[in-house]
N, C-alpha and C positions, 0 to 999 in steps of 0.2 A: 504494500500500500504506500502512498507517495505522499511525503508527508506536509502538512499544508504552511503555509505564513498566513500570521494576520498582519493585515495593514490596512488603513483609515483611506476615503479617498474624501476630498474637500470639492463639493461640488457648489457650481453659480448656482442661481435661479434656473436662468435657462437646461443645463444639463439636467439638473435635478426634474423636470419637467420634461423633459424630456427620458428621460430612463424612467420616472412614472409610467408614463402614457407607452414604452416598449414593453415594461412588465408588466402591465396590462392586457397589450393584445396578447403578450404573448404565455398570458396565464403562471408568469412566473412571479414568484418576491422579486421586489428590487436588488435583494441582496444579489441573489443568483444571476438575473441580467446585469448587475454590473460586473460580478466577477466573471461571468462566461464573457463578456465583452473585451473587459482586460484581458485576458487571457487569450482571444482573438488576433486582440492590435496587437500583442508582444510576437505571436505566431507569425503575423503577416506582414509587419516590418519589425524588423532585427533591431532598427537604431533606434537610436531615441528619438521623439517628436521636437519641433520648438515647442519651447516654451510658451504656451496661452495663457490668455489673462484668467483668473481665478478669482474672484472675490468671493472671498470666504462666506457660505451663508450656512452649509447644511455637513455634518460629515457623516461617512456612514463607514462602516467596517465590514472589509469583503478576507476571502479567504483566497488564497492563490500558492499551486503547487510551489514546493520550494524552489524547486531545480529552478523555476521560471523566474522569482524572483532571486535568485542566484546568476540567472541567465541577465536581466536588466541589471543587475552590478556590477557584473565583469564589463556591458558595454559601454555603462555610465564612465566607469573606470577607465577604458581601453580609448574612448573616445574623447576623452575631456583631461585623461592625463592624471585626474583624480577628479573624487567625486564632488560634484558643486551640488548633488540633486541629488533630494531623498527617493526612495522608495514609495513614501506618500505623495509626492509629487510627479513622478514621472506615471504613478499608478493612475493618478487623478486627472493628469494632462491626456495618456492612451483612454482612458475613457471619454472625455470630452471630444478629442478628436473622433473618435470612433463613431460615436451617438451622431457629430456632424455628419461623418461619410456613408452608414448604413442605415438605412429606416429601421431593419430587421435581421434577427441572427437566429439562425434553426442550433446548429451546433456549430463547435468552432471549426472555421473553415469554410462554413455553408451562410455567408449574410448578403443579404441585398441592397446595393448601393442606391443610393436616392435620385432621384431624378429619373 
């Protein structure tokens, strides 16, 4: 069994509203659509995202395989030379981005781009 991290993700207004209204249709918790989501972006791009703006409003706590947050360290690491960026941040950044570029996610792997 693969054993899990917790970590916090700081979501806006709009994210938060948005991963709502995904785990809705998609009959899931929030918890679970945003961790299958993270867990998505980390799968589907390797590197890190830019940095987007965040205003702190909502946090919530997701779970994610180690290896995976072990995998976003090394590249935080590898690519910045050291690390400038937590694991709640870069976790909370791949979710926002994601929620922007997928309407919907079946399983990771399987999401539907918008537009």
């Amino acid at each position: 069994m693969t054993s899990m991290i917790p970590t916090n993700l700081v979501l806006d207004e709009d994210s938060y509203n948005s991963l709502k209204t995904a785990a809705d249709l998609s009959f899931r918790s929030m918890r679970s659509e945003a961790t299958l989501r993270v867990i998505d972006h980390i799968k589907r791009y390797r590197k890190r995202v830019s940095k987007v703006d965040i205003t702190k409003k909502t946090v919530m706590k997701i779970t994610i395989p180690s290896v995976l947050a072990k995998e976003i360290n090394v590249y935080l690491l590898s690519e910045c030379g050291f690390k400038n960026r937590t694991l709640v941040e870069e976790c909370s950044f791949r979710l926002k981005d994601h929620l922007d570029k997928f309407e919907s996610i079946s399983i990771v792997g399987v999401a539907q781009r918008k537009g």
